[in-house]
C-alpha positions as CSV (number, residue, x, y, z in Angstrom):
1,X,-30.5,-7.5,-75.2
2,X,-29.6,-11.0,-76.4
3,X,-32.5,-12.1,-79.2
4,X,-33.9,-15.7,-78.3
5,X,-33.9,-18.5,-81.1
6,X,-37.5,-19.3,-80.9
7,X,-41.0,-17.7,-80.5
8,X,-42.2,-18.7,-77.2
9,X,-45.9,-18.7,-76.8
10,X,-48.0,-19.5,-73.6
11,X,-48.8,-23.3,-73.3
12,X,-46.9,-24.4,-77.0
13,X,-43.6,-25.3,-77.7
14,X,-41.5,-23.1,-78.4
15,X,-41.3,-22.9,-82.6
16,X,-38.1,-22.3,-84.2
17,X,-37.1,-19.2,-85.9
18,X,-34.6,-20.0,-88.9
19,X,-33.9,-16.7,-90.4
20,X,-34.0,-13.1,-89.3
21,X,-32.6,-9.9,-90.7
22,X,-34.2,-6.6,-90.7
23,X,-37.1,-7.0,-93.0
24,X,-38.1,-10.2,-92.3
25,X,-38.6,-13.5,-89.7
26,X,-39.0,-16.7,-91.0
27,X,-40.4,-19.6,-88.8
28,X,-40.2,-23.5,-88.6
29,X,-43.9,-24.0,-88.5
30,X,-45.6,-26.8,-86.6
31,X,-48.9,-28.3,-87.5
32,X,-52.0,-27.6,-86.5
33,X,-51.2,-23.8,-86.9
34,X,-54.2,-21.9,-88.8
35,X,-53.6,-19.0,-90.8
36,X,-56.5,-16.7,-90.6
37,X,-57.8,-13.5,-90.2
38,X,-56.5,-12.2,-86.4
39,X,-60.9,-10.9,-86.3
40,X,-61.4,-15.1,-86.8
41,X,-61.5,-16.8,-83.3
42,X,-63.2,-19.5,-83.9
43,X,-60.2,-21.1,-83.1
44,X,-57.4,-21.1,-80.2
45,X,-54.8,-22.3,-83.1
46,X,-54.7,-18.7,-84.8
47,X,-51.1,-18.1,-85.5
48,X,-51.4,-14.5,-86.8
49,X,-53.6,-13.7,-83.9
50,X,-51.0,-15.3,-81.5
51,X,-48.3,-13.6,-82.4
52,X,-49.7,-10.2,-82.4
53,X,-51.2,-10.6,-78.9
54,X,-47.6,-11.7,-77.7
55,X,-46.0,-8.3,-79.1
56,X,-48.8,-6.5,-77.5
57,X,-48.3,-8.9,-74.3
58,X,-44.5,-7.4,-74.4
59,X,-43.2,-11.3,-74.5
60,X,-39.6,-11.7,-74.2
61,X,-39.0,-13.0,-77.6
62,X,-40.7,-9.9,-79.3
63,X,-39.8,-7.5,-77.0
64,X,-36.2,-8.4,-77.6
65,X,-36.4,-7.7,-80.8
66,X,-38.2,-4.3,-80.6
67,X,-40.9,-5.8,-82.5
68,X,-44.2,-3.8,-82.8
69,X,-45.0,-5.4,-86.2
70,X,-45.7,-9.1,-87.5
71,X,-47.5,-10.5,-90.4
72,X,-47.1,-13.3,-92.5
73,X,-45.9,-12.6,-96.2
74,X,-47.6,-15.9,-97.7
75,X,-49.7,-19.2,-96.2
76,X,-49.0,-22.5,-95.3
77,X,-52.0,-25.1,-94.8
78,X,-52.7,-26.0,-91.0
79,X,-51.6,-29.2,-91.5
80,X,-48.3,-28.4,-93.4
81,X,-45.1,-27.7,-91.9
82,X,-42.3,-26.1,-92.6
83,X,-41.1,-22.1,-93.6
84,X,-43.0,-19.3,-93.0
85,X,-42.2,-16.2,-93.9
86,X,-43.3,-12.6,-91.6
87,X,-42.7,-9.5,-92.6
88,X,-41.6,-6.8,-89.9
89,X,-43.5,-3.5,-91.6
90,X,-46.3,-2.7,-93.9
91,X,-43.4,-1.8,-96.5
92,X,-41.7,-5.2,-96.4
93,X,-45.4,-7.3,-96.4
94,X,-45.9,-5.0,-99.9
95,X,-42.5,-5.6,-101.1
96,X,-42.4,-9.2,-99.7
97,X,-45.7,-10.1,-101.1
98,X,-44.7,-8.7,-104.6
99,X,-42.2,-11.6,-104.6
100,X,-44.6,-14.6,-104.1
101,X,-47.3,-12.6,-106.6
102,X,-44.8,-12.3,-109.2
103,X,-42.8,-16.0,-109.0
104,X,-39.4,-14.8,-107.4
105,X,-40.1,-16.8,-104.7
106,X,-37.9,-20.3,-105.1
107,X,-40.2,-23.0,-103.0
108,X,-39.2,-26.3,-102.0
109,X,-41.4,-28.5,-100.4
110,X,-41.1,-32.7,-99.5
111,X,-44.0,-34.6,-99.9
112,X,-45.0,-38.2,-98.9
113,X,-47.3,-39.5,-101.1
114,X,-48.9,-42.5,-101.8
115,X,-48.1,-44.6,-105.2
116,X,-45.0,-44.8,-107.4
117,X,-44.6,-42.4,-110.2
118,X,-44.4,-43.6,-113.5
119,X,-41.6,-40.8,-114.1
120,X,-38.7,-39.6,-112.0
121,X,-39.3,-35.8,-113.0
122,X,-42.8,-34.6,-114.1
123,X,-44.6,-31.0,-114.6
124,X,-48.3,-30.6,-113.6
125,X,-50.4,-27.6,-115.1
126,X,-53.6,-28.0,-114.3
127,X,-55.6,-25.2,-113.6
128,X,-57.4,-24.9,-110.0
129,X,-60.6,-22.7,-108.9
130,X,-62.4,-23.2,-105.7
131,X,-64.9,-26.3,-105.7
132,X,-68.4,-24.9,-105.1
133,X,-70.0,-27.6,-103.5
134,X,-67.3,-27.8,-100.7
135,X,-65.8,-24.1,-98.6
136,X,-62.1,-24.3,-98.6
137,X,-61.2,-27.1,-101.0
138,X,-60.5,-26.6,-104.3
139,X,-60.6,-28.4,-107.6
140,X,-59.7,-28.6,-111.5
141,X,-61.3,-26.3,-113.6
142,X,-60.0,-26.6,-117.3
143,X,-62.5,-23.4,-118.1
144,X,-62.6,-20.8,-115.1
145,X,-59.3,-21.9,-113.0
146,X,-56.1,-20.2,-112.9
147,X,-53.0,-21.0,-114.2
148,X,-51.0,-23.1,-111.9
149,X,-47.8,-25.1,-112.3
150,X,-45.4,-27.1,-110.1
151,X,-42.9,-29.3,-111.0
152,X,-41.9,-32.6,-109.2
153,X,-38.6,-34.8,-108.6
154,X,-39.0,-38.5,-107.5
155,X,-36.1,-38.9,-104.5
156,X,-37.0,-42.0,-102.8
157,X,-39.2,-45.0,-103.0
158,X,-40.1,-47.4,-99.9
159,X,-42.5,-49.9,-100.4
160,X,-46.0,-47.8,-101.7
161,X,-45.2,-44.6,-100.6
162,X,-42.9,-42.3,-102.6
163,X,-40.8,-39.2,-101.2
164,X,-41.2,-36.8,-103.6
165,X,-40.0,-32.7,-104.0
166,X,-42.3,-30.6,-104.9
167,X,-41.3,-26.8,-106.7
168,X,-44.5,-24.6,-107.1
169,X,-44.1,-22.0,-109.7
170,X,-47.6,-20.7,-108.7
171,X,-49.0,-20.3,-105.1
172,X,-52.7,-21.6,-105.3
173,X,-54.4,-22.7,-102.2
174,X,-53.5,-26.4,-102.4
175,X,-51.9,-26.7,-105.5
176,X,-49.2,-29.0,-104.1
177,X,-51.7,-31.7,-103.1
178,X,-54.2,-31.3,-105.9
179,X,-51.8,-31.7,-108.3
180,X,-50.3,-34.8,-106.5
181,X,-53.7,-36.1,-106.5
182,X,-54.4,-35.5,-110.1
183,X,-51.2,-37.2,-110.8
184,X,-52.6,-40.5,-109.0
185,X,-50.6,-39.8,-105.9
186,X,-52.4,-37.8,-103.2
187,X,-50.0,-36.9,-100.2
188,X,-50.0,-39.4,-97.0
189,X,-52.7,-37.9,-94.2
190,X,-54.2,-35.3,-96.9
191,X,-58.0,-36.6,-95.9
192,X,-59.5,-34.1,-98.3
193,X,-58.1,-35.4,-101.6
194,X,-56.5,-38.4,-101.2
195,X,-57.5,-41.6,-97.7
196,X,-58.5,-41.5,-94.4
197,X,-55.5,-40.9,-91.8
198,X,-54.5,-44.1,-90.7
199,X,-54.7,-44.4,-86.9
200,X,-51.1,-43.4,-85.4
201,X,-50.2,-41.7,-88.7
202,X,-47.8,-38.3,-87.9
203,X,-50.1,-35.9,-90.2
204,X,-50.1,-34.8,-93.6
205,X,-46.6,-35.3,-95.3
206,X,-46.1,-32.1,-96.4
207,X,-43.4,-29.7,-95.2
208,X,-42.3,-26.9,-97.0
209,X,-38.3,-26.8,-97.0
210,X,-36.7,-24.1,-98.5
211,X,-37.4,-20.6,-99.2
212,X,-34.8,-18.3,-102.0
213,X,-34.9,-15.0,-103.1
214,X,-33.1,-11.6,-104.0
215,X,-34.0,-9.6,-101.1
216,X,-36.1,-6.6,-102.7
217,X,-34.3,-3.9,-100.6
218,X,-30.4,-4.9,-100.4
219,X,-31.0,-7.1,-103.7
220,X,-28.9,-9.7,-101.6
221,X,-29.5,-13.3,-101.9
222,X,-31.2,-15.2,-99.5
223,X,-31.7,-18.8,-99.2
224,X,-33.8,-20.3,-96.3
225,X,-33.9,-24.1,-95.4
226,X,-35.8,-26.0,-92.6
227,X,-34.7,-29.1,-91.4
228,X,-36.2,-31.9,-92.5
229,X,-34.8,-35.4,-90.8
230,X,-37.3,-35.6,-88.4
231,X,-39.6,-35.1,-91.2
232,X,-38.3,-38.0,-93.3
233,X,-37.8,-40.4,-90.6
234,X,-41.2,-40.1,-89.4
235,X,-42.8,-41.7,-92.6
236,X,-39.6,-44.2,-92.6
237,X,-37.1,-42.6,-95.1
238,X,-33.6,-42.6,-95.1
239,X,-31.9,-39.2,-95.0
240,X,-28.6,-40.4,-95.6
241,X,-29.8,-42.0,-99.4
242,X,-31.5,-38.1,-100.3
């Protein structure tokens, strides 16, 4: 039975599947998508919770792939596009997971931010705990925060926003734009660290773009990349100057 080339969910556009081999699935994420317990329904936008009820629906594009298993091996904000990573089987989420826990997990992620560095290249290690006074955002916390570290490469400058790549040694929940916004350059559309989304704006520019690793059963190497034209056009960069 031939495989199809995207996941195909009732009343969404279809969402791109980039890589697939035996242990794992990886997805071109749209926005909007939340990743959150499949028990949570306070929302219609629960990707975990989508994708299992397709396989239990017998959809076309699971079915095809005899899939009776599905669980993301990391997180992506809603609001951030881009690679995501499923693991077919308990044993792969494990062995998967271990990867991300233990920083064998090459990231790439674009960012748009506001501002204009005042290096090309910069490190940012500041460490980030949960903010009390606010569920779900998080905030710098010299004292009781945990160690986090991603480096940054200038690419492209237009007028007063920046195109910047982002490589997160650590994987704390919003480290990316924290540490952007620490830095004096909070990401375009990020409303909870940075401005207001301008009206007509595409959405936060964030979009994770590559994903590289030693696969931890064949020890083979993998490197996952997602598209990112659209991405860069949108907030008015050229992709032939990157």
């Amino acid at each position: 039975m031939p495989k199809t080339t995207c996941i195909e969910l009732p009343g969404v556009e279809p969402i791109p599947i980039l890589y697939e081999d035996r242990g794992v699935l990886a997805i071109d994420k749209p926005r909007g998508w939340m990743l959150v317990p499949f028990s949570w329904q306070k929302t219609d936008r629960n990707l975990q919770a989508a994708l299992v009820s397709s396989i239990a629906a017998g959809d076309f594009w699971a079915r095809s792939r005899g899939l009776k298993f599905i669980r993301c091996a990391h997180r992506l904000d809603a609001d951030t596009t881009g690679i995501l990573l499923f693991a077919k089987s308990m044993g792969g989420l494990d062995a998967y997971g271990n990867l991300f826990e233990s920083r064998r997990m090459e990231k790439t992620y674009l960012a748009i931010v506001h501002g204009s560095p005042k290096e090309m290249d910069w490190t940012c290690r500041l460490k980030l705990a949960q903010d009390p006074n606010q569920i779900g955002r998080m905030r710098i916390d010299s004292r009781v925060g945990k160690e986090s570290e991603t480096r940054f490469r200038v690419l492209q400058t237009r007028g007063s926003f920046t195109l910047v790549e982002a490589y997160p040694l650590t994987g704390r929940t919003h480290q990316i734009r924290v540490h952007l916004a620490e830095s004096g350059l909070p990401v375009v559309g990020d409303e909870w660290y940075g401005q207001p989304r301008a009206k007509g704006s595409p959405g936060l520019g964030l979009r994770a773009v590559r994903l590289a690793y030693a696969d931890p059963f064949t020890r083979r190497r993998v490197d996952i990349r997602a598209p990112c034209d659209q991405f860069v056009r949108e907030f008015g960069f050229d992709i032939s100057k990157l």
